[in-house]
VMD Tcl script that builds the backbone (N, CA, C; Angstrom):
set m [mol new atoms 330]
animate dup $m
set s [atomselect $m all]
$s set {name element resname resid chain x y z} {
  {N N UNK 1 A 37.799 -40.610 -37.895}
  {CA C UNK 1 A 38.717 -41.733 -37.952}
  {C C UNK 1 A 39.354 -41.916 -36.576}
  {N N UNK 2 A 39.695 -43.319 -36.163}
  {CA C UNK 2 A 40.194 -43.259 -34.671}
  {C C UNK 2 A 41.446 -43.082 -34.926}
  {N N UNK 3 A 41.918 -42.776 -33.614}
  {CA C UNK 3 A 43.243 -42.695 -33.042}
  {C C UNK 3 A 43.685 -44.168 -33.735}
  {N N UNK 4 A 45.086 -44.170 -33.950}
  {CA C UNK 4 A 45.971 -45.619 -33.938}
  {C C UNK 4 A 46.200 -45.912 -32.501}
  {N N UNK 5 A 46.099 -47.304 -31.952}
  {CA C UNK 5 A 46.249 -47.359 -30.955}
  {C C UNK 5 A 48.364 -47.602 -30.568}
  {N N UNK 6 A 48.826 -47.037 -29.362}
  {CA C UNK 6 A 50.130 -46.933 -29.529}
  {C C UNK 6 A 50.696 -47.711 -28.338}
  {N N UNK 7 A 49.278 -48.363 -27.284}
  {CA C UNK 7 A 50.498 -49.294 -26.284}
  {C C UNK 7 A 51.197 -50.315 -26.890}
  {N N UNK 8 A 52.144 -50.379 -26.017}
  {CA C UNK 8 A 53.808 -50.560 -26.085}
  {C C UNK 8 A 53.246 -51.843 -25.074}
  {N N UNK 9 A 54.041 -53.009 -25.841}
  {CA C UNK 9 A 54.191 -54.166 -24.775}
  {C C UNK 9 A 54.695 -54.153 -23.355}
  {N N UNK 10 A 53.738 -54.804 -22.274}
  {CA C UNK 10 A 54.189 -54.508 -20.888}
  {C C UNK 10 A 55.345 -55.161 -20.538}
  {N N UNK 11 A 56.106 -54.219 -19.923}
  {CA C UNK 11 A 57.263 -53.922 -19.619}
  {C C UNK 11 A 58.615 -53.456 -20.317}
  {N N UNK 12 A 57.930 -52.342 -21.666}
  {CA C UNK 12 A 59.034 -51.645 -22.090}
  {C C UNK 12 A 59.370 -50.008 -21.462}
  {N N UNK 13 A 58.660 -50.096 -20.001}
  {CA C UNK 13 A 59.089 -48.820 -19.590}
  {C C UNK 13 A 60.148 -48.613 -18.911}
  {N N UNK 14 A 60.730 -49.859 -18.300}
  {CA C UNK 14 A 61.786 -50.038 -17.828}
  {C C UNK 14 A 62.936 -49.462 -18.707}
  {N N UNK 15 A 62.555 -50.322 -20.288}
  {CA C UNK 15 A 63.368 -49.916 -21.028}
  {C C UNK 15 A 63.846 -48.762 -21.821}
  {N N UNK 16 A 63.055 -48.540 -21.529}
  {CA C UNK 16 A 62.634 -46.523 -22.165}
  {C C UNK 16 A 63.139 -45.893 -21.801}
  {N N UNK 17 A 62.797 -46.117 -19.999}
  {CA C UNK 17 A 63.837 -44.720 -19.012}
  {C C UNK 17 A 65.323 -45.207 -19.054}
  {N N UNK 18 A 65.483 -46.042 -18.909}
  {CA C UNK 18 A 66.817 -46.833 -19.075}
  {C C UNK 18 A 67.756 -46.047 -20.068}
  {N N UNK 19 A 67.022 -46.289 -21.728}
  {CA C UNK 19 A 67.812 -45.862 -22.681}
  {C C UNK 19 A 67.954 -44.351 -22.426}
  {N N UNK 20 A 66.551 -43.497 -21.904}
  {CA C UNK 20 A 66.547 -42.014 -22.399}
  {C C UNK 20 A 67.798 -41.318 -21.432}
  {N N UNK 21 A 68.024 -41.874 -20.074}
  {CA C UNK 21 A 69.171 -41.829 -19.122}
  {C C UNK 21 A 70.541 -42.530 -19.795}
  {N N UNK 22 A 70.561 -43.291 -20.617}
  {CA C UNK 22 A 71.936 -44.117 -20.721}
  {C C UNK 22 A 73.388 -43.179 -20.948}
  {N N UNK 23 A 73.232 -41.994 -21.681}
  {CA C UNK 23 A 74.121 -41.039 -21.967}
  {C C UNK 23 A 74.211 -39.891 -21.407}
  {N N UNK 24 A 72.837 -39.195 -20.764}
  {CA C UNK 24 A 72.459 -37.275 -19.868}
  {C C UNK 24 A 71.917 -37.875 -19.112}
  {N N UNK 25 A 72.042 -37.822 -17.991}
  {CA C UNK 25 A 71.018 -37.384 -17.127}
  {C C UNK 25 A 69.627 -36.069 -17.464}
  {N N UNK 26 A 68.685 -37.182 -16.998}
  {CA C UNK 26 A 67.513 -36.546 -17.128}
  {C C UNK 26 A 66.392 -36.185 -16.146}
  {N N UNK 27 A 66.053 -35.172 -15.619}
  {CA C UNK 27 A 64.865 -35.444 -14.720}
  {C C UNK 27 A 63.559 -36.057 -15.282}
  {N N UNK 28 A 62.421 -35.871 -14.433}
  {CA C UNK 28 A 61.722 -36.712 -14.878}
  {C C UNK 28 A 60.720 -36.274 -16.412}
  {N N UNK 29 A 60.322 -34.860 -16.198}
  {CA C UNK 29 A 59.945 -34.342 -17.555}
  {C C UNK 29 A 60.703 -34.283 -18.874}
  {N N UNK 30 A 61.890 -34.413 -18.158}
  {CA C UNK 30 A 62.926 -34.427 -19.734}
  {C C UNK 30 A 62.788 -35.597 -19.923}
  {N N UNK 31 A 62.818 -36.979 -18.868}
  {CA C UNK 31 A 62.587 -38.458 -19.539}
  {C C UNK 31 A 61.237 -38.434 -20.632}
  {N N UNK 32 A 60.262 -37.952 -20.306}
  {CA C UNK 32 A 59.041 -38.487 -20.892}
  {C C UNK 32 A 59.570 -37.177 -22.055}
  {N N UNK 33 A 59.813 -36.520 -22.207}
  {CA C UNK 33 A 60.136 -35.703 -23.743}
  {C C UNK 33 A 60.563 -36.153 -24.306}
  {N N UNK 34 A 62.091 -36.596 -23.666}
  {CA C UNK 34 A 63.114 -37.013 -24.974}
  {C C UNK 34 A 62.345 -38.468 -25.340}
  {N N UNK 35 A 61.504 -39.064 -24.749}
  {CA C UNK 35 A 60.526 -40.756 -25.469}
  {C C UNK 35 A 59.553 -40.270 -26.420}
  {N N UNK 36 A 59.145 -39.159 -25.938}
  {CA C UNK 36 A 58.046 -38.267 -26.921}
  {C C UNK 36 A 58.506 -38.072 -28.290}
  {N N UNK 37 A 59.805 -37.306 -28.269}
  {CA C UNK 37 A 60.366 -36.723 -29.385}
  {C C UNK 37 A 61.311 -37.781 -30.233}
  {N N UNK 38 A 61.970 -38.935 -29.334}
  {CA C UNK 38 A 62.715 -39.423 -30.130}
  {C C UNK 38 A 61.889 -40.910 -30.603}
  {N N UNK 39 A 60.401 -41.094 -30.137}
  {CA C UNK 39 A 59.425 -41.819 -31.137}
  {C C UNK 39 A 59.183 -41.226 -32.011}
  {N N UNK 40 A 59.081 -39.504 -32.124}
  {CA C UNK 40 A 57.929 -39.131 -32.987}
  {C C UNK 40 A 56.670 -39.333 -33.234}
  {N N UNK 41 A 56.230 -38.726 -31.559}
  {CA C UNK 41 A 55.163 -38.452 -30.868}
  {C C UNK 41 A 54.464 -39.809 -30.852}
  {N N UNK 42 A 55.036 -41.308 -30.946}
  {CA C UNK 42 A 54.322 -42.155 -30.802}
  {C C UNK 42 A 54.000 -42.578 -29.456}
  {N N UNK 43 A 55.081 -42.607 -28.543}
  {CA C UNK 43 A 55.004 -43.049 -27.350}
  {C C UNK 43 A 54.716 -41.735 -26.654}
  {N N UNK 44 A 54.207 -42.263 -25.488}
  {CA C UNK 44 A 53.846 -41.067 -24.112}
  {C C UNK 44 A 54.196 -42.049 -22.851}
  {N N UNK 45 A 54.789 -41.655 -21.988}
  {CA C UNK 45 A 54.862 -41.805 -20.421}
  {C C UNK 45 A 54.250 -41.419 -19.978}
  {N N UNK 46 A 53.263 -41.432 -19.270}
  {CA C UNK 46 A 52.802 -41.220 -17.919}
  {C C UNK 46 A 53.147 -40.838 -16.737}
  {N N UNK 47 A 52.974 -39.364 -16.121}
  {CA C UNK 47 A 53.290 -38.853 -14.850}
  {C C UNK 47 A 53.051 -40.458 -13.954}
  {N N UNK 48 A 51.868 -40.642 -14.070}
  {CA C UNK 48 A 51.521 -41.860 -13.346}
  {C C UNK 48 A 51.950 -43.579 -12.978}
  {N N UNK 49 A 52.768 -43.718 -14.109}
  {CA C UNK 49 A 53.933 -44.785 -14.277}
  {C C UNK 49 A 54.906 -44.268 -14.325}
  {N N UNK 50 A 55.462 -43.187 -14.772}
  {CA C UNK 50 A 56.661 -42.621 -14.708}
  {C C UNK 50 A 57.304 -42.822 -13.390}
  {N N UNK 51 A 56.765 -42.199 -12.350}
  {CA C UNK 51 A 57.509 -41.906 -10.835}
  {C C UNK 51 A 57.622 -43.137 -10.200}
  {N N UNK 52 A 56.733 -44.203 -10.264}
  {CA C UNK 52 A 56.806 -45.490 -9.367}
  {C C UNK 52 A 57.938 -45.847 -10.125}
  {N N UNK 53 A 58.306 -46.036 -11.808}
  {CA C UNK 53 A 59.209 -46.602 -12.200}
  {C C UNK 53 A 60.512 -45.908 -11.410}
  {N N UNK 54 A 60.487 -45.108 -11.500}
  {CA C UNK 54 A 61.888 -43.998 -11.267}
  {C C UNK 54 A 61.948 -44.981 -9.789}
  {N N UNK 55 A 61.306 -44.797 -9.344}
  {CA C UNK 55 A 61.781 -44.879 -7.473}
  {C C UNK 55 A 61.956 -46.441 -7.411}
  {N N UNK 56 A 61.339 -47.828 -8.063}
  {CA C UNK 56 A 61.544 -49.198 -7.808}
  {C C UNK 56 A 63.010 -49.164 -8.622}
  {N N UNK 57 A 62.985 -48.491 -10.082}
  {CA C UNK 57 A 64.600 -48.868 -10.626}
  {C C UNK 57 A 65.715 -48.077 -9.790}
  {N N UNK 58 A 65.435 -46.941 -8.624}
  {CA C UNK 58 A 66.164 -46.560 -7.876}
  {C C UNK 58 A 66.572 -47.736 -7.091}
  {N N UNK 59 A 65.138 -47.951 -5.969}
  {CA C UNK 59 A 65.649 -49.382 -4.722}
  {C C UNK 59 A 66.395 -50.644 -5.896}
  {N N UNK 60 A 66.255 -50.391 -6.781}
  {CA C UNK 60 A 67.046 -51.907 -7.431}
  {C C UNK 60 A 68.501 -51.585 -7.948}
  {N N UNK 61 A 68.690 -50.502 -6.992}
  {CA C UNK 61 A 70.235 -49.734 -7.714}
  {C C UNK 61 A 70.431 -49.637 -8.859}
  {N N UNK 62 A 69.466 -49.360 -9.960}
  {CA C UNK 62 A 69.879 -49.432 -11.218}
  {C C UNK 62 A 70.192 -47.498 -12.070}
  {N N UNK 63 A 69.490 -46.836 -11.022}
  {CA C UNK 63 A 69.386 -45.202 -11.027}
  {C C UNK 63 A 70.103 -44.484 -10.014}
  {N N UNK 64 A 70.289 -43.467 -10.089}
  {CA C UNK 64 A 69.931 -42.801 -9.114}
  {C C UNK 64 A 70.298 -41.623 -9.121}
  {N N UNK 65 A 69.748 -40.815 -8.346}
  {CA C UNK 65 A 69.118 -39.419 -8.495}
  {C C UNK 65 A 70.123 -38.591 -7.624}
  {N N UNK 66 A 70.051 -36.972 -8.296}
  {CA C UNK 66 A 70.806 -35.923 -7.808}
  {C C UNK 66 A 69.654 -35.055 -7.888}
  {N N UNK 67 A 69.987 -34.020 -7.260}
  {CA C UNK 67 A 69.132 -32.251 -7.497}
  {C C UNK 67 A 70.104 -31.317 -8.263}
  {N N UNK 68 A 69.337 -30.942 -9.283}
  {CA C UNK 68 A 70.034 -30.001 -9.831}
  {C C UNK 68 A 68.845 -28.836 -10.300}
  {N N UNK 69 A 69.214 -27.883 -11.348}
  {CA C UNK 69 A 68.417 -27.002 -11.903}
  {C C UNK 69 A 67.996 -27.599 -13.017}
  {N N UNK 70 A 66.753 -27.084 -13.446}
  {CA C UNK 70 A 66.413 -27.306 -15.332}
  {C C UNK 70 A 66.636 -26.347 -15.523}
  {N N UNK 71 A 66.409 -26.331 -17.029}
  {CA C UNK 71 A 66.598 -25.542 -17.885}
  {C C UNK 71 A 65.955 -23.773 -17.687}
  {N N UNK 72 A 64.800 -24.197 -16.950}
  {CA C UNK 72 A 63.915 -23.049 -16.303}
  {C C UNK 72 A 64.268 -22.765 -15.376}
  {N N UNK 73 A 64.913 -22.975 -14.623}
  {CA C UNK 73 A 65.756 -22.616 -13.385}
  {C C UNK 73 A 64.890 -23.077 -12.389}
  {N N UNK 74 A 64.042 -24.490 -12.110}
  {CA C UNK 74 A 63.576 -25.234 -11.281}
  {C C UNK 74 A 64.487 -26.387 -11.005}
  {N N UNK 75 A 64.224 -26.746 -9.617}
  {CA C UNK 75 A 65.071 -27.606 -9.122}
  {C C UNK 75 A 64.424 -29.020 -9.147}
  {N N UNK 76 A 64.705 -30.151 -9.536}
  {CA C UNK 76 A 64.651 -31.168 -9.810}
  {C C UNK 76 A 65.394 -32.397 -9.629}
  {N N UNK 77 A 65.180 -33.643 -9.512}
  {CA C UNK 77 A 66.047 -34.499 -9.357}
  {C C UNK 77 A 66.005 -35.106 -10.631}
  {N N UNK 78 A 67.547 -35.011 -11.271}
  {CA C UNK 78 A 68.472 -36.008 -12.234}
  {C C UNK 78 A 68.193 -37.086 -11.951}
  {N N UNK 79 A 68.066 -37.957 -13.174}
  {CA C UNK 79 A 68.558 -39.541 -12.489}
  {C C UNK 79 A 69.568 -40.232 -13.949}
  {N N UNK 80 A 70.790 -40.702 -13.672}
  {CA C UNK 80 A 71.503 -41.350 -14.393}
  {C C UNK 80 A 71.773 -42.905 -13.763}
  {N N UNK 81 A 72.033 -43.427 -14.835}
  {CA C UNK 81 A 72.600 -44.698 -14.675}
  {C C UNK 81 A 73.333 -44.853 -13.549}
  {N N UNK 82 A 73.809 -46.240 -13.128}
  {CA C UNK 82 A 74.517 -46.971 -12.319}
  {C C UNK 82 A 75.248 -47.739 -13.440}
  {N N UNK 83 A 76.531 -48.183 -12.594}
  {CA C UNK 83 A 76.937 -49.339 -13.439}
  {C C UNK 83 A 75.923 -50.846 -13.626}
  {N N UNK 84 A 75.427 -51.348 -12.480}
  {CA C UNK 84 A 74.015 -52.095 -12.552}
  {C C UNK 84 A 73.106 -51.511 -13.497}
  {N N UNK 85 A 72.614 -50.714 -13.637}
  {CA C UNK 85 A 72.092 -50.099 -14.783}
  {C C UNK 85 A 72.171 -50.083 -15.951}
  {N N UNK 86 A 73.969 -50.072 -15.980}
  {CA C UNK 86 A 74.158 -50.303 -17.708}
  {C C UNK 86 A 74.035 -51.485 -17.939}
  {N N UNK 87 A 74.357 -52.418 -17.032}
  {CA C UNK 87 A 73.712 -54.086 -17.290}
  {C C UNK 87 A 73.100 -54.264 -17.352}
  {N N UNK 88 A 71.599 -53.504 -16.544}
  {CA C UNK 88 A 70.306 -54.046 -16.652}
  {C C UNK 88 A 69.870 -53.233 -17.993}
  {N N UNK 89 A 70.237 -52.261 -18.116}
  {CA C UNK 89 A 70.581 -51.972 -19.829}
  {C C UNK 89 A 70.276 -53.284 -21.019}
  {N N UNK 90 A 71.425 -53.551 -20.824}
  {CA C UNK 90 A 71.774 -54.050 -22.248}
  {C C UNK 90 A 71.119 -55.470 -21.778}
  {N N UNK 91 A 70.625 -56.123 -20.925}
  {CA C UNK 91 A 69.657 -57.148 -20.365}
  {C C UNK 91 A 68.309 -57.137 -21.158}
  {N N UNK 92 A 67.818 -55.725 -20.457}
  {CA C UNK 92 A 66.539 -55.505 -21.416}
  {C C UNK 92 A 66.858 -55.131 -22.902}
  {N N UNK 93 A 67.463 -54.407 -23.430}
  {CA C UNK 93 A 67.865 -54.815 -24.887}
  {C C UNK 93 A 67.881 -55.896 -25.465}
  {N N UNK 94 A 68.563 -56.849 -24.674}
  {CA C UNK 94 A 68.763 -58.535 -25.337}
  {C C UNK 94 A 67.433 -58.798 -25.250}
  {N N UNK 95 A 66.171 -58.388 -24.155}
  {CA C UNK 95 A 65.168 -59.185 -23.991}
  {C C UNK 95 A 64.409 -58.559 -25.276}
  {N N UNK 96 A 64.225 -57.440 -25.365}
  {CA C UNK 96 A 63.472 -56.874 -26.004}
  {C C UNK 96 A 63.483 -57.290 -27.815}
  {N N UNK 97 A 65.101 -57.445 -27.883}
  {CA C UNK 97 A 65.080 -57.856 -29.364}
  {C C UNK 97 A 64.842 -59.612 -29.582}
  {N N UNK 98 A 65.106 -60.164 -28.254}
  {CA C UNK 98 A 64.363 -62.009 -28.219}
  {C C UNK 98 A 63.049 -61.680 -28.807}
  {N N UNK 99 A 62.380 -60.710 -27.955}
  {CA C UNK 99 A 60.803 -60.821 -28.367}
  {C C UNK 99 A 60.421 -59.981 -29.315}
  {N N UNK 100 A 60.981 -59.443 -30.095}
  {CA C UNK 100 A 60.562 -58.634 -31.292}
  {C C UNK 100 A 60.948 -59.483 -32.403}
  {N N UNK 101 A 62.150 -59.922 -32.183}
  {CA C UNK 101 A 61.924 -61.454 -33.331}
  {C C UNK 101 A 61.051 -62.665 -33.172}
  {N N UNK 102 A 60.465 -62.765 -32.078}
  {CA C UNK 102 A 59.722 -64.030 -32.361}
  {C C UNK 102 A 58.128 -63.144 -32.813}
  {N N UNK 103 A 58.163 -61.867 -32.435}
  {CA C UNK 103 A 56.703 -61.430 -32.815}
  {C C UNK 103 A 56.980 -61.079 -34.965}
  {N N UNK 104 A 58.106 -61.173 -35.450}
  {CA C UNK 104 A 58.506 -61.381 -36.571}
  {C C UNK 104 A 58.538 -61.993 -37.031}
  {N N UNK 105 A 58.667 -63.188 -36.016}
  {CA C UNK 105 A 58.675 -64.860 -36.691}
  {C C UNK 105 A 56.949 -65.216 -37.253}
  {N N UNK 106 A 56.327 -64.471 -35.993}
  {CA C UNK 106 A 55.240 -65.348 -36.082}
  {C C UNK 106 A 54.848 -64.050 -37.326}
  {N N UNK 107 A 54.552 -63.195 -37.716}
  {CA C UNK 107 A 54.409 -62.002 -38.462}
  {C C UNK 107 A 54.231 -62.814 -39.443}
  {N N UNK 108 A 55.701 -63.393 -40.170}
  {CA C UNK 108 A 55.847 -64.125 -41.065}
  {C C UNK 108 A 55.134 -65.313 -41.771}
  {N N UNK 109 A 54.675 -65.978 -41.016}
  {CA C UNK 109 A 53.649 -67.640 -40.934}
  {C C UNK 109 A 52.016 -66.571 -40.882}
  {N N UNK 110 A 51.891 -65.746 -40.817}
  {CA C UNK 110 A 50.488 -65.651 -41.019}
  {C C UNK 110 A 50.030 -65.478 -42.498}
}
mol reanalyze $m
mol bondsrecalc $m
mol representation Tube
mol addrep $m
């Protein structure tokens, strides 16, 4: 039997790291866990989209990053919100629930 397929409409990664940062700071392996765990194993990040995101929502002041330790006692860079951040926050929230109701709307009429 196949896999279910699980991509995520383009451009909810913005929104992902966004939320998984909105309250802890997270480095970058704890971002893609806590999306892992708090889908329930539906979603995955990508090492490979992960880092370009991190560093463009940095230059757009919406992040930004410290060094600290993990949990393993490796050193890593944090990244938490900005106040720009929490706006571009709740921006992509508004966008995200525009377009999840019209993909409901149309759901509906079929």
């Amino acid at each position: 039997m196949a896999k279910p397929k699980t991509d995520a409409l383009q451009g909810t990664l913005t929104l992902l790291v966004l939320q998984s940062i909105a309250q802890t700071p997270r480095h970058g392996y704890g971002i893609t866990s806590f999306v892992q765990q708090a889908s329930a194993e539906l979603l995955h990040i990508e090492e490979g989209s992960l880092y370009p995101a991190l560093h463009r929502m940095e230059e757009q002041g919406w992040i930004k990053a410290e060094w600290g330790m993990t949990e393993s006692n490796r050193k890593a860079r944090f990244y938490s919100l900005t106040e720009n951040g929490h706006k571009q926050l709740e921006a992509e929230l508004a966008n995200w629930r525009r377009v999840t109701d019209g993909v409901i709307n149309v759901l509906r009429f079929a």
